[in-house]
N, C-alpha and C positions, 0 to 999 in steps of 0.2 A: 311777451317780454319777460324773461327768465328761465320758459321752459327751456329743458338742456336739448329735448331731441334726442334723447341716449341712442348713438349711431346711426344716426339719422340726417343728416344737415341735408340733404335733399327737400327735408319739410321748413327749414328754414325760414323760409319766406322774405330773402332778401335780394339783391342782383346778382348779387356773384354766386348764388347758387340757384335761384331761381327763375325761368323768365318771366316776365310780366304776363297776366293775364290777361287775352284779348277782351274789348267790351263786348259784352253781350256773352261770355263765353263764363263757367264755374272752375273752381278747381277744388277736390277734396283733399285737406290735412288730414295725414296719417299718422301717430304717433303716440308713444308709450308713457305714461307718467307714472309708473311704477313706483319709480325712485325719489320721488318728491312728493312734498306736501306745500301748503300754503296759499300765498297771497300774487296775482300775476295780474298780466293784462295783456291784450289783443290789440293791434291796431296797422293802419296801411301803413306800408313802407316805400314807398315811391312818389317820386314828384312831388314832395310838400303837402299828401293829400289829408297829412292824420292834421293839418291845420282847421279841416274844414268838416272832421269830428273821426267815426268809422270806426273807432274804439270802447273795449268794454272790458267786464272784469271777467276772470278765470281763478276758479278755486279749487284747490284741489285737498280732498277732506285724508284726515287720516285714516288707517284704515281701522276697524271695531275691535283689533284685537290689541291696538296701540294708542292707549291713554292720553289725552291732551296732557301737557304738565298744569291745568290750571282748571277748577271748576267749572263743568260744559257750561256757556254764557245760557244768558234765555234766550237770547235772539240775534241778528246779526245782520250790520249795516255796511253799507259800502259808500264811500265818498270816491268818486271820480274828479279832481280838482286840476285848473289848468290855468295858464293865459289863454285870453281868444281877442282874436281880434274881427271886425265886421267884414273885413274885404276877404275875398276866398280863396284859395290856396293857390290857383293861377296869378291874382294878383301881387301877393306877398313873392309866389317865386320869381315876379319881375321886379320886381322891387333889387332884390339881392342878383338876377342876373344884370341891373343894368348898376352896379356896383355898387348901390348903397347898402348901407346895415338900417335892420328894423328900428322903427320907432316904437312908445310904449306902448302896447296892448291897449285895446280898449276896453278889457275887464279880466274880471276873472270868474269864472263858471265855478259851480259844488253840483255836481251832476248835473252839467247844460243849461241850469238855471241859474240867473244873475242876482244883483243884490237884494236882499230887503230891505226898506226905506227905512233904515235906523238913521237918517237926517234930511235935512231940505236938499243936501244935492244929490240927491236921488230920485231920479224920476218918478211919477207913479206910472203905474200900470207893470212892473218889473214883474214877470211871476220867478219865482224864490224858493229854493226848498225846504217842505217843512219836515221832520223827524217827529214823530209819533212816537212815545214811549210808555211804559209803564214804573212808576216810584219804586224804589228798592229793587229794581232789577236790573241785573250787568248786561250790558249788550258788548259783543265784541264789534270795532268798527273798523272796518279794513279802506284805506287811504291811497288809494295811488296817484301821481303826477303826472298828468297825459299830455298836460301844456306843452309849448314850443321850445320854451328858452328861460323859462321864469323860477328859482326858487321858489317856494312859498313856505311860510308859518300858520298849522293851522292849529287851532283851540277852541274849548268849549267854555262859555263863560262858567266859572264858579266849578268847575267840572276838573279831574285829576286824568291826566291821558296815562294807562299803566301800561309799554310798551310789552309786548310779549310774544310779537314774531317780523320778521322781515325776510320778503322774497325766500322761502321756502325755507328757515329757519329760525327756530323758536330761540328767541333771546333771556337773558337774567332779567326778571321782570321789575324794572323801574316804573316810576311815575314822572311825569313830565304833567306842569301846568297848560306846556305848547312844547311844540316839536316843527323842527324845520325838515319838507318832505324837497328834496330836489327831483329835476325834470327826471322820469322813467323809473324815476323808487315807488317802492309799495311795502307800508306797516300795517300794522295787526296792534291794535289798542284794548283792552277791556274796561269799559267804563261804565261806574255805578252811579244811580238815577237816585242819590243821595242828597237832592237839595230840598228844601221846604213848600216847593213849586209858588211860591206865589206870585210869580210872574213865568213867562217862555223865558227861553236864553239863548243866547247868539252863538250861532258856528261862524267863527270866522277863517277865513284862506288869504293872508296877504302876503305882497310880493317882500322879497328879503333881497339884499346885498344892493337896493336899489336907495335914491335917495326917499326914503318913505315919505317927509311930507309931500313931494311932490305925487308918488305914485299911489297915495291912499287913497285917491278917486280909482280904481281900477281894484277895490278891495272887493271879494267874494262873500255875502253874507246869507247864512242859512237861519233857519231859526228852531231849536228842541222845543219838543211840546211836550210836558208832562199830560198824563190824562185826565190832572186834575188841574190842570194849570188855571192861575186866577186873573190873568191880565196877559197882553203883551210885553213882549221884553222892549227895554226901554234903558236910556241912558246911556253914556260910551263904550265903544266897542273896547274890550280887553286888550292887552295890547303884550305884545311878546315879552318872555321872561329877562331875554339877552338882546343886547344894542350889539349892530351890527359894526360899530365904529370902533367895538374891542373884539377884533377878531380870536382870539385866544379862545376868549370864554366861548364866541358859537363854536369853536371847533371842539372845544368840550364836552358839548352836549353828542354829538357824534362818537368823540372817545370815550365816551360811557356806555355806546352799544357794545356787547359780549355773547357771546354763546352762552346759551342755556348746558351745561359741559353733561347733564345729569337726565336730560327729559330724552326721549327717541323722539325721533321723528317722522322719515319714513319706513325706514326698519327699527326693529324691536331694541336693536342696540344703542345704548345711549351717544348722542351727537358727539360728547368728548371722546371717544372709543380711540379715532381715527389721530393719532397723533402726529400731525403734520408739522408740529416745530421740530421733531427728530430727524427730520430727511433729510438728507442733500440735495442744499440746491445746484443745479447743474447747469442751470441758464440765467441769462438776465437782461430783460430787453428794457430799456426806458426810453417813452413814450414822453415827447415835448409838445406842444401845444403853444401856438406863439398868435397874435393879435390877425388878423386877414390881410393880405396882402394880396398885388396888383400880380400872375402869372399872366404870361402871353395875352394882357389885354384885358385879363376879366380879373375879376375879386374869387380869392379862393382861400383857403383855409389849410392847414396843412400839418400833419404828425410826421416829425423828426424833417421837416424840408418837403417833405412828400405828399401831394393834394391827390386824392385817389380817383382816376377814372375806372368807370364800370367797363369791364369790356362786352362787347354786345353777345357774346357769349359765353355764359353762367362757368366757374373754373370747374369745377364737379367734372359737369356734363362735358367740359372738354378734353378733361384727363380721359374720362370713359371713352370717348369718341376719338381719341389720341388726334384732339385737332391744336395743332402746335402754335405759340407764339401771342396766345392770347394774354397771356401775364408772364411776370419777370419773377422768380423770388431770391431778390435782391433789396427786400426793404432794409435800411439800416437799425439796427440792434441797439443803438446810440446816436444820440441828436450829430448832423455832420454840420458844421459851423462854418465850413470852407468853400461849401458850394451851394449856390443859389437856389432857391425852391424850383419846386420843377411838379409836372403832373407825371401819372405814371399810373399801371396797375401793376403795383408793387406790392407784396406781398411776404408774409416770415414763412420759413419755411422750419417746422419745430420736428423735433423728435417725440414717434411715439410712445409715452409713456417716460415722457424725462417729468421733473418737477423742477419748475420753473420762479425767478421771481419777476413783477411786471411791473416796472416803479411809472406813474401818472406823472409826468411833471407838468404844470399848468403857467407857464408865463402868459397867457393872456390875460385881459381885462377884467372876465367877466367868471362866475364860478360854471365849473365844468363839471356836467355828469358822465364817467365813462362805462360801457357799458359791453360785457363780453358775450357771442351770443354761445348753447352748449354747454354754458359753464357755470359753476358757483367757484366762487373765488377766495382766500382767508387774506379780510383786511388787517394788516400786523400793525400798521402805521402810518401815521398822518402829519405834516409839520409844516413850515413856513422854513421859506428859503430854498436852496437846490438841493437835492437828495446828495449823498457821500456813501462811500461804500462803509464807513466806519458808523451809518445810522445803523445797521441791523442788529448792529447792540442795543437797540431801545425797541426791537418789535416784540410784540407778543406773540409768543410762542405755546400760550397753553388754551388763552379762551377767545379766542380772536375770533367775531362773526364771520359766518362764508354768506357769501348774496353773491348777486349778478349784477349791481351795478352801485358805481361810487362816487361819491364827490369829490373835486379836487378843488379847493381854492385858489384864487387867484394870487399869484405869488405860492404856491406850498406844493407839496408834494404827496403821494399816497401811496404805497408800497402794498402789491399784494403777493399771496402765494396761489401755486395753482399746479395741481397733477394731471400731465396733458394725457388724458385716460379715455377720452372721449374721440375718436375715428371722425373727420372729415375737415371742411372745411370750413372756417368757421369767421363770423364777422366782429370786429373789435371795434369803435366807433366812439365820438364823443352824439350821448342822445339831446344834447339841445340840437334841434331840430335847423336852423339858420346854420350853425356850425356843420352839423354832419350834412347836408347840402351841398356847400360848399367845398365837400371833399376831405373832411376830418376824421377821417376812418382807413380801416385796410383788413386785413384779413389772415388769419394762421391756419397753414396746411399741416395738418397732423394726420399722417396716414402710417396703417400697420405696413410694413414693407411684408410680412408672414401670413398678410391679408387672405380666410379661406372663409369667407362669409360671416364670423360671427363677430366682428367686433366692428364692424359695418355693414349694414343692408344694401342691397343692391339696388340701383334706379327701379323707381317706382312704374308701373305698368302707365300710369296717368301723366309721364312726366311730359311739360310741355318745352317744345322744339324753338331756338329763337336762334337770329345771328347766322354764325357760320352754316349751324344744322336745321336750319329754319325747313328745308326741304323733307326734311323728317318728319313735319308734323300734319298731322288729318287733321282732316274735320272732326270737331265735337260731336258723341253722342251721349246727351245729356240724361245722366241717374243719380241716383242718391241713394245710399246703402251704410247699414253700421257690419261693424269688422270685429272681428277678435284677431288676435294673432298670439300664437305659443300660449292661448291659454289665458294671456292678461286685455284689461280691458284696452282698445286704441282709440283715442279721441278723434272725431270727426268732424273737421268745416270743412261746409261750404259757401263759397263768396260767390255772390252774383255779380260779376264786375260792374260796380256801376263809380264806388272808391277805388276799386282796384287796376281802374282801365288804364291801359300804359299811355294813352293817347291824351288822357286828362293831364 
């Protein structure tokens, strides 16, 4: 989740450019991360299965001749935070194909592990994760949201979270008491083990935009261990900085994330170098998001009217194979108000190398993460009520974060920018997990028409056969091999489908 793939969407790993992996069958990722640095994550994409876990973290360090902007930490922790709930990803997807929407989670995980008994309604026997520290030392802690559908606010009691990277970009470095992570985000915190230890203290991860008294039974609680610590930690869990019942102020804390405009990050050249409020914008698609509704009998979900079917053959692999009629691109540019929702594999059809803007509009209920896959994005701006072409007067144009994935509030809107620079085919999606299920996603085809190999790689020698070209594909002869390619290093998975089976 984040990596771009730089000309690559074959490694993807989604439907439309993938096929699913047979069970019992591996497939190796191939791919370059050159051009990036930071904070990511892994996980299945098909069938509801990341419900039922199959996800981890990916870090991609700087390289030795480009300076972090911030004292090397001592050490370095990773929080994987989610909802979970006990039924398994088969069940949950009957749930939503026999048209209901989910109910509350039955918890919340901090690395697969459930609460600690900071009250009586906590079961015993929970095991809980504990963090081992050392006094006066900075650990940097990286955070991602693997869950389904849940906001969460996480915090360390007594503890300063000093933000200073998000998805492969180092930010201006603030302090936050608490920090709201939405589903598929991932930050980078530096925090110092400044307290007097005489007790542990609580990590907490609880659900946000929800009615909290009710959902505080489902709250995540870890526990920091100084190495001198005197006691268990003990007393009320800390509780967030912002009430969710003044929207203003959490969207605040979100307009206070900025580019670091002065640190490099994966090249030597400082992040503000690249001046992307000077372009012309040449397009501008806005994306609507409306409550689920009732298509041809089932519950589905839908951007601009459009619930997106997969077609049974990957679009890549079908342009190569000039197999016709698999997809339409005829998605609309602009929500169409006039004609009834419809299913479809519909798709934008963009130019290569235009600069684009992409406005989120979120009329549904519940807060949305949108998420582009290929790309890092510049969020310019965020608000409440319907976007207007006279907002672009209020974006920021000098120190706006770039990432790969964003929140939209329910009622508000989120404007980003973006240089379609990156060759293939690429997936656009809302990442709560019940939503994009339901067909809340679609797809942008950005192809060099001057195409002579270098600003796309060619089908991979391993590429698997599904659908129309299913006829294409052998039997597996199972290996495992590390790659260089041109010299840089190329990351390599492989999945033994057991998450990844198209048949689960």
């Amino acid at each position: 989740n984040g990596i771009e793939m730089r000309r690559n969407s074959w490694q993807d790993g989604v439907l439309g450019t993938n096929c699913p992996i047979p069970p019992q069958w591996n497939f190796t990722y191939s791919f370059q991360v050159k051009d990036q640095i930071g904070s990511f994550f892994y996980f299945p994409s098909l069938n509801f299965q990341k419900a039922s876990g199959g996800f981890g973290p990916i870090v991609i360090d700087n390289q030795d001749r480009i300076p972090l902007p911030f004292a090397t930490p001592d050490g370095e922790i990773t929080f994987m935070i989610g909802d979970w709930y006990t039924q398994n990803h088969t069940v949950l997807r009957s749930i939503l194909d026999s048209g209901k929407e989910l109910e509350m989670p039955d918890g919340v995980l901090i690395n697969g592990k459930g609460p600690y008994k900071y009250n009586s309604s906590v079961p015993d026997g929970i095991r809980y994760e504990t963090v081992n520290v050392d006094p006066g030392k900075t650990y940097r802690i990286r955070v991602h949201n693997v869950g389904i559908s849940t906001s969460l606010n996480i915090r360390i009691q007594s503890h300063k979270l000093l933000l200073v990277e998000t998805e492969g970009r180092y930010t201006s470095q603030t302090n936050f008491t608490d920090f709201d992570i939405h589903v598929g985000q991932s930050y980078s915190f530096l925090v110092t083990m400044d307290q007097n230890a005489s007790s542990d203290y609580y990590i907490v991860a609880s659900a946000r935009f929800v009615d909290e008294t009710v959902w505080q039974r489902v709250t995540g609680v870890g526990i920091l261990r100084y190495s001198n610590s005197k006691g268990p930690a003990s007393g009320p869990l800390p509780v967030p900085s912002t009430d969710v019942s003044h929207p203003w102020t959490v969207m605040n804390q979100q307009r206070a994330i900025k580019q670091n405009t002065s640190s490099s990050g994966a090249r030597p050249n400082p992040q503000g170098s690249y001046h992307y409020g000077q372009i012309n914008i040449t397009g501008t698609y806005i994306l609507r998001t409306m409550p689920p509704t009732i298509i041809n009998g089932s519950l589905r979900a839908t951007l601009n009217g459009v619930s997106f079917l997969n077609p049974s053959t990957p679009m890549r692999l079908a342009d190569k194979h000039r197999v016709k009629g698999v997809y339409k691109m005829d998605f609309p540019s602009r929500p169409v108000d006039r004609r009834p929702p419809r299913l479809g594999s519909s798709i934008i059809n963009a130019t290569y190398r235009s600069f684009v803007q992409i406005i989120f509009q979120n009329n549904d209920t519940k807060v949305q993460s949108f998420h582009i896959d290929g790309y890092s994005f510049y969020v310019v701006a965020m608000d409440f009520g319907n976007w207007t072409e006279d907002r672009k007067g209020s974006y920021n144009n000098w120190d706006a974060i770039s990432r790969s994935t964003i929140e939209v509030y329910p009622g508000a809107w989120t404007a980003v920018l973006m240089s379609l620079d990156n060759a293939g085919v690429w997936n656009i999606r809302v990442e709560n997990l019940d939503r994009w299920y339901l067909g809340q996603e679609t797809y942008i085809r950005i192809i060099n028409p001057e195409e002579n190999g270098k600003t796309e790689m060619g089908q991979p020698k391993n590429v698997l056969y599904c659908g129309a070209l299913k006829s294409l594909q052998k039997q597996q002869v199972h290996s495992s091999a590390s790659s260089m390619l041109n010299g840089n290093l190329i990351l390599i998975f492989s999945f033994m489908v057991v998450l990844l089976a198209s048949l689960c």
